[in-house]
VEXPAKOL-446249 format. One record per residue (C-alpha): x, y, z. Coordinates in nm, 3 decimals. Layout:
! VEXPAKOL-446249
((X Y Z));
...
***
This chain:
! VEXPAKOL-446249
((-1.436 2.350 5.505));
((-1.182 2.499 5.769));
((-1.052 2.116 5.810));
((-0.929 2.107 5.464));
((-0.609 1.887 5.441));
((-0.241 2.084 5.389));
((-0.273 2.010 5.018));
((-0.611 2.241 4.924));
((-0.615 2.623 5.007));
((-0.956 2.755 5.099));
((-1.068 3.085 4.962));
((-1.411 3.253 5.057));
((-1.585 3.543 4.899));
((-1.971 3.650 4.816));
((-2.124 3.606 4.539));
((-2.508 3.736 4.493));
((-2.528 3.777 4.894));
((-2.407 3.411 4.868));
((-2.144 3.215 5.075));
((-1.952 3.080 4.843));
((-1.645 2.841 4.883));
((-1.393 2.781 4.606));
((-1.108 2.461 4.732));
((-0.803 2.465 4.491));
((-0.581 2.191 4.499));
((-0.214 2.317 4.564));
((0.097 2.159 4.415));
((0.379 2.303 4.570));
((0.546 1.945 4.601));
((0.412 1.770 4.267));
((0.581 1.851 3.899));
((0.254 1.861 3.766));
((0.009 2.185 3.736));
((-0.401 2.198 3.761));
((-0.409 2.231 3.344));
((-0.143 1.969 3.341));
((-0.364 1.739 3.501));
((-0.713 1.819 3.311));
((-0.565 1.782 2.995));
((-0.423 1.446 3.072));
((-0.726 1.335 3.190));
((-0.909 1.467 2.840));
((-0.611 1.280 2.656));
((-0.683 0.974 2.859));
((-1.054 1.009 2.776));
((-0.977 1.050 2.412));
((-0.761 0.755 2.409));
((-1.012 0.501 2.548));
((-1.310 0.624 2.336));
((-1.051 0.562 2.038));
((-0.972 0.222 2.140));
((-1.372 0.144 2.203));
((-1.438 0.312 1.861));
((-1.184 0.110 1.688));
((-1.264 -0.265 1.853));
((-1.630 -0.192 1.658));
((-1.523 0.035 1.358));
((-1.506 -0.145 1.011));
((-1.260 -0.007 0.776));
((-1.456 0.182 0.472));
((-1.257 0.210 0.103));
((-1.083 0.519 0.185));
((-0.891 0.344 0.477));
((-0.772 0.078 0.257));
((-0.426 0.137 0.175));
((-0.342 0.217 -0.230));
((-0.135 -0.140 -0.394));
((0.076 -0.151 -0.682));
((-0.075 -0.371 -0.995));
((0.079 -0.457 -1.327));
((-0.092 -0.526 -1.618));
((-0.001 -0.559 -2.004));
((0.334 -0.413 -1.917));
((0.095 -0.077 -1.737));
((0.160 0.029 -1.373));
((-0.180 0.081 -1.190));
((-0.267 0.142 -0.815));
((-0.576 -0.042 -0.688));
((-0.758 -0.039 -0.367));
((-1.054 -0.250 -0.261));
((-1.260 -0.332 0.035));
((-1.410 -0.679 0.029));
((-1.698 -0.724 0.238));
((-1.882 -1.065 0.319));
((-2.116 -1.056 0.035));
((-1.995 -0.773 -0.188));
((-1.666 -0.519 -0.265));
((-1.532 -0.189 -0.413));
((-1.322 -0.121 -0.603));
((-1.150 0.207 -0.708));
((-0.840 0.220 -0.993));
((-0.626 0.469 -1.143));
((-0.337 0.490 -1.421));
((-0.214 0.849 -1.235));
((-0.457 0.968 -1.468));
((-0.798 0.844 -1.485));
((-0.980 0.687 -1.185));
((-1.224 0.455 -1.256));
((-1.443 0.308 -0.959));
((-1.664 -0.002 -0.914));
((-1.922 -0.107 -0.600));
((-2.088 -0.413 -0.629));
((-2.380 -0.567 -0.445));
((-2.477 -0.884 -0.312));
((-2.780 -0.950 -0.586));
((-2.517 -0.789 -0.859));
((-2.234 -1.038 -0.764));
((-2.460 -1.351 -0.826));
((-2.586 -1.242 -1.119));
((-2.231 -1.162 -1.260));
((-2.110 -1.508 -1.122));
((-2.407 -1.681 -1.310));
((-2.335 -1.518 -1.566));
((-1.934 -1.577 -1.619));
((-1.960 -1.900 -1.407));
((-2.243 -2.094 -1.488));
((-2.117 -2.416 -1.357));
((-1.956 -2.294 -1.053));
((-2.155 -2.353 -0.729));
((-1.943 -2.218 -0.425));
((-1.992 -1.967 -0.115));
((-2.010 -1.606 -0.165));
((-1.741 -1.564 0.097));
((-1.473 -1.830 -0.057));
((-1.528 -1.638 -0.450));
((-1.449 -1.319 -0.278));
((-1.147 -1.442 -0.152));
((-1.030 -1.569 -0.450));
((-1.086 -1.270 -0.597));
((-0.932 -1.050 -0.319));
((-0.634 -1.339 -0.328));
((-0.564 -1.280 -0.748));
((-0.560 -0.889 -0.671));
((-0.290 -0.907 -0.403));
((-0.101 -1.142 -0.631));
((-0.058 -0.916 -0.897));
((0.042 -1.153 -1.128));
((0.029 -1.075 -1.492));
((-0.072 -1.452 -1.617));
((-0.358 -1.400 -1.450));
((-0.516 -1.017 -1.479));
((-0.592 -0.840 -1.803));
((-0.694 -0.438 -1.848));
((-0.894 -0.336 -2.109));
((-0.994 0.017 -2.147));
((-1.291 0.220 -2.367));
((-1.149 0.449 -2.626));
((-1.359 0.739 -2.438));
((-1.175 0.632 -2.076));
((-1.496 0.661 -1.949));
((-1.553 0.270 -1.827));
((-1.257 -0.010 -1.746));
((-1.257 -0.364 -1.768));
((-1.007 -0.549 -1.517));
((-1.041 -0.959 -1.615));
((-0.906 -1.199 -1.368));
((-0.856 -1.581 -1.558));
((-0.718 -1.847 -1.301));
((-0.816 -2.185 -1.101));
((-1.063 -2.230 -0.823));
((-1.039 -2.566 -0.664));
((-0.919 -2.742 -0.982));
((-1.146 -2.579 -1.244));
((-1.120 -2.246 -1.446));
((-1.269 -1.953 -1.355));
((-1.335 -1.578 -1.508));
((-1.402 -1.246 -1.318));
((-1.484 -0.905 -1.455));
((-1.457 -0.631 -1.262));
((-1.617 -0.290 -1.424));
((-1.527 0.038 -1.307));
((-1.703 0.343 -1.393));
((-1.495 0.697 -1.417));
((-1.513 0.808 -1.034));
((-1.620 1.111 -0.913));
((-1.369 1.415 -0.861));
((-1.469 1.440 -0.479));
((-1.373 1.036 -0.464));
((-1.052 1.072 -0.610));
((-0.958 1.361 -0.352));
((-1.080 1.156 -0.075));
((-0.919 0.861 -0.144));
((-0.570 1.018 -0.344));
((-0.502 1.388 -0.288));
((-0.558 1.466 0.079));
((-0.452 1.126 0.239));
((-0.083 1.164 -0.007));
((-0.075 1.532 0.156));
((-0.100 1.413 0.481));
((0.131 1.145 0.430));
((0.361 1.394 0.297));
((0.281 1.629 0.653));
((0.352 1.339 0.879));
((0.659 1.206 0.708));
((0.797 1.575 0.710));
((0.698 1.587 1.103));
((0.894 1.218 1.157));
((1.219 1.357 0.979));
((1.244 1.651 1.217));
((1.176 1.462 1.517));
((1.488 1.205 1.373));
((1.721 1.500 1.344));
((1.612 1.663 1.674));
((1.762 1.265 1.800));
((2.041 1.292 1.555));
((2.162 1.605 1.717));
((2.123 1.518 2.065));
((2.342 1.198 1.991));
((2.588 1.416 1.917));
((2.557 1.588 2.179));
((2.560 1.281 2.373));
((2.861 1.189 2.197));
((3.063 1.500 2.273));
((3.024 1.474 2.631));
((3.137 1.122 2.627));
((3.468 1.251 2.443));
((3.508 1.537 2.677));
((3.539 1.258 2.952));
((3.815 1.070 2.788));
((3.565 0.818 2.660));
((3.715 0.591 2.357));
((3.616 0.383 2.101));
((3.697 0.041 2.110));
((3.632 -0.003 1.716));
((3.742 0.297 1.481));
((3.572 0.182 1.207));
((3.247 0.242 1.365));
((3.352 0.628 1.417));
((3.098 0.899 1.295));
((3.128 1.299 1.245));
((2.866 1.546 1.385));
((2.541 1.539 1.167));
((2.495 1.830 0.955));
((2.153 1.876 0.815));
((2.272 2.087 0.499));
((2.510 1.858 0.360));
((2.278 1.542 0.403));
((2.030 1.703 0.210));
((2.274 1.830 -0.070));
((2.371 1.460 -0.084));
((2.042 1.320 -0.057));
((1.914 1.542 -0.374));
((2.243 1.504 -0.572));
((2.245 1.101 -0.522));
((2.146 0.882 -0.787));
((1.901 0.686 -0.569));
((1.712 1.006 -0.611));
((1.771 1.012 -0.977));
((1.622 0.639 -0.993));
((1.351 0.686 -0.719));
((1.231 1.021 -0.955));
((1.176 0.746 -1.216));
((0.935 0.501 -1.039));
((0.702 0.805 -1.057));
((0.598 0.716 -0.675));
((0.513 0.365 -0.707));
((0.757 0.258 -0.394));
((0.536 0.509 -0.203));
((0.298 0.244 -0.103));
((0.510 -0.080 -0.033));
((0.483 -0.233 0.304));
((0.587 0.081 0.520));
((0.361 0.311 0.297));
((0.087 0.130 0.340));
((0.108 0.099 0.664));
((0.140 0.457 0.749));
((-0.200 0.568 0.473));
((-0.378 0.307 0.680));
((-0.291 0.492 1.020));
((-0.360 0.816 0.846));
((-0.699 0.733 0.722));
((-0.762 0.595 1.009));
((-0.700 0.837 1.258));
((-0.865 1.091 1.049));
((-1.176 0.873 1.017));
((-1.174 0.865 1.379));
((-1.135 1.269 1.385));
((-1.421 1.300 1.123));
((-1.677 1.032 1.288));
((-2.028 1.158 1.292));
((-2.226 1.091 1.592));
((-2.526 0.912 1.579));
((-2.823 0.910 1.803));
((-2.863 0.552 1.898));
((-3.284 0.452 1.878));
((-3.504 0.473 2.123));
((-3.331 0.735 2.317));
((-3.395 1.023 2.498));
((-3.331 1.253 2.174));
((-3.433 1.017 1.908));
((-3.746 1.264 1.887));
((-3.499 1.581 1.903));
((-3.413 1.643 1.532));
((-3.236 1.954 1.592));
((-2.897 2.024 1.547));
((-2.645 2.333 1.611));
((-2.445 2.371 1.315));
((-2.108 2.586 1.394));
((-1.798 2.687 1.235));
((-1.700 2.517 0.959));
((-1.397 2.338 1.183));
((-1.711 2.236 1.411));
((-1.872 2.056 1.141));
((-1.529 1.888 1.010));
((-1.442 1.738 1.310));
((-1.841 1.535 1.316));
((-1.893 1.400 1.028));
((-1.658 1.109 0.858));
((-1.674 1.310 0.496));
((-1.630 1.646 0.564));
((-1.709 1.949 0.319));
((-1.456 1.954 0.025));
((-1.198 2.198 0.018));
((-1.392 2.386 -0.242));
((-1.707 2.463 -0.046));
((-1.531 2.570 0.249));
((-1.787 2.884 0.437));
((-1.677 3.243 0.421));
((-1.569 3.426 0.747));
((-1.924 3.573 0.742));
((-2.088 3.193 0.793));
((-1.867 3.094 1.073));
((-2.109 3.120 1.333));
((-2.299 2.954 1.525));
((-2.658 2.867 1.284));
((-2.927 2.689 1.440));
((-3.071 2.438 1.146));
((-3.410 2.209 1.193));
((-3.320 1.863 1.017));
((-3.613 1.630 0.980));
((-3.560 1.264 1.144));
((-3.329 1.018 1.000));
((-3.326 0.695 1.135));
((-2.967 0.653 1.274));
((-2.955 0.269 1.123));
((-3.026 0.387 0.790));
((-2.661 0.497 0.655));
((-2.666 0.750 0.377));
((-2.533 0.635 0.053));
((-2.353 0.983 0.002));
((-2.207 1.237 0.240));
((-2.433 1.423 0.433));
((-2.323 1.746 0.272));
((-2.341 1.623 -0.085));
((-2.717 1.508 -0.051));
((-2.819 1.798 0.163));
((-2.839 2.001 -0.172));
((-3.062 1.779 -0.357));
((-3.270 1.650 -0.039));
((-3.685 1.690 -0.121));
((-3.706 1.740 0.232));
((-3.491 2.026 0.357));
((-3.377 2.326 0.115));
((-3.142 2.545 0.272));
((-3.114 2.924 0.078));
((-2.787 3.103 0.240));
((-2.828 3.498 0.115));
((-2.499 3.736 0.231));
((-2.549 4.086 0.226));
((-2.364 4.306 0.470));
((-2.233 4.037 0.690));
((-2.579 3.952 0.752));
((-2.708 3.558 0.698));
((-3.078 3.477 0.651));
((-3.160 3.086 0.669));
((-3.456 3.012 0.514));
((-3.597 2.675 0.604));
((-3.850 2.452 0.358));
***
């Protein structure tokens, strides 16, 4: 240890009656500190397990981005995620949401059904499908709605290869927790992340300036007047941002120009990267703790940052339940995807009932 090189200092003590040597790496000559250096190695981490996760992850409903669609002189915004052999489909006016998921066996029947002379892949109907959707022409979609609101009937009339063909798509009212999912908390966080972009631009606004200043103070000159700016100032672009009548008009498209090209975009990236935030892990079969069925169940941020679906806003824990709670789940196979979020089928699961009694700060789980 004594032959330690010039960048490491050597420090001895006893622990326990033991010898114990500690080497620090010194960085007297370097910009960059110990913590420096770990977390840019845990950033570097985290940035290759995202790429790996992304190369096999396929895109679920909620990362689809929200469209515009016009029908019988109606605004609508429509998502859908078209699979290989099936889709859904979710809907909304602004103020119903009606939601449709179809399945392989479901969409022949459907295409027998409305089609009974068409004879074509599964993959090449979806597409046309998919194809009339993105169109958004009115010639070709029709809305019909039941007087309760409680079902919608989207119809899609056009040509496939020369002959006619018919589509119904029926959507069901959609759960509250769906519409949250897929509306309310991706819009806020659009909302978070524009608000973060706009004070990064003026933070580069006012450095220009700065920048600008200095070149002035030098005797710098402008070749081209008309190209001459004055010093930003943050309180008179926003008076003439809220007083202009591109506000006024922008008010009046209730939001619809929130999800053109760039708006898309940026939901996608969202829902994305919080997908990626809210993955749950899964015990791949055959290994070492595929026989292992327990799991540590901790603060209510632990348990958001596992699982893709997290616990809605309304069933967040109480101080008193963020703690560390040891929980026996019986054995899932990891293959076998849940049709609902773990935490809205643990409730009504024959094989686990969880009772969670608060008295005194004190929690008692009591395990079927």
């Amino acid at each position: 240890m004594n032959n330690a090189s010039d960048n490491e200092t050597v420090t001895q003590h006893t622990n326990n009656n033991k010898h114990v040597v500690h080497i620090k790496p010194k960085f007297e000559d370097c910009n960059m500190t110990t913590t420096g250096l770990l977390l840019s190695g845990v950033v570097d981490n985290n940035n290759a397990d995202e790429t790996e996760w992304r190369r096999d992850w396929q895109p679920d409903l909620k990362c689809c981005p929200w469209k515009v669609l016009q029908a019988d002189h109606y605004v609508y915004l429509v998502k859908a995620n078209f699979l290989h052999d099936s889709y859904q489909f979710l809907i909304t006016d602004l103020n119903h949401f009606w939601y449709e998921s179809i399945t392989h066996s479901e969409f022949l029947n459907r295409l027998q059904e409305l089609n009974p002379n068409l004879e074509a892949p599964t993959t090449k109907i979806l597409d046309h499908i998919k194809t009339n959707l993105e169109k958004n022409s009115s010639d070709n979609l029709s809305i019909s709605k039941e007087e309760s609101k409680s079902r919608l009937h989207l119809w899609i009339n056009s040509d496939l290869a020369g002959f006619p063909f018919c589509w119904q798509m029926i959507g069901e009212s959609a759960h509250e927790e769906m519409v949250s999912e897929n509306t309310t908390i991706p819009l806020l966080m659009m909302v978070s992340e524009l608000y973060r972009r706009q004070k990064a631009l003026l933070r580069i606004i006012f450095e220009k300036d700065k920048e600008i200043e200095n070149y002035k103070a030098q005797g710098c000159k402008l070749t081209k007047k008309n190209i001459a700016t004055v010093p930003f100032d943050e309180t008179v672009f926003e008076h003439s941002m809220v007083f202009s009548q591109e506000f006024e008009d922008n008010v009046k498209l209730l939001g619809t120009t929130a999800f053109e090209s760039s708006g898309q975009e940026l939901y996608q990236n969202i829902m994305t990267k919080y997908t990626w935030l809210h993955r749950c892990t899964k015990t791949e079969p055959g290994s070492a703790n595929d026989d292992d069925s327990k799991v540590t169940v901790k603060s209510e941020e632990t348990i958001q940052s596992t699982c893709l679906s997290g616990p809605s806003w309304t069933h967040r824990l109480p101080p008193s339940l963020s703690q560390q709670l040891e929980v026996s789940l019986p054995h899932q196979n990891p293959q076998n995807t849940p049709t609902k979020s773990p935490f809205s089928s643990a409730s009504t699961s024959p094989q686990i009932t969880e009772k969670v009694s608060i008295f005194d700060k004190h929690v008692t789980m009591n395990k079927a």
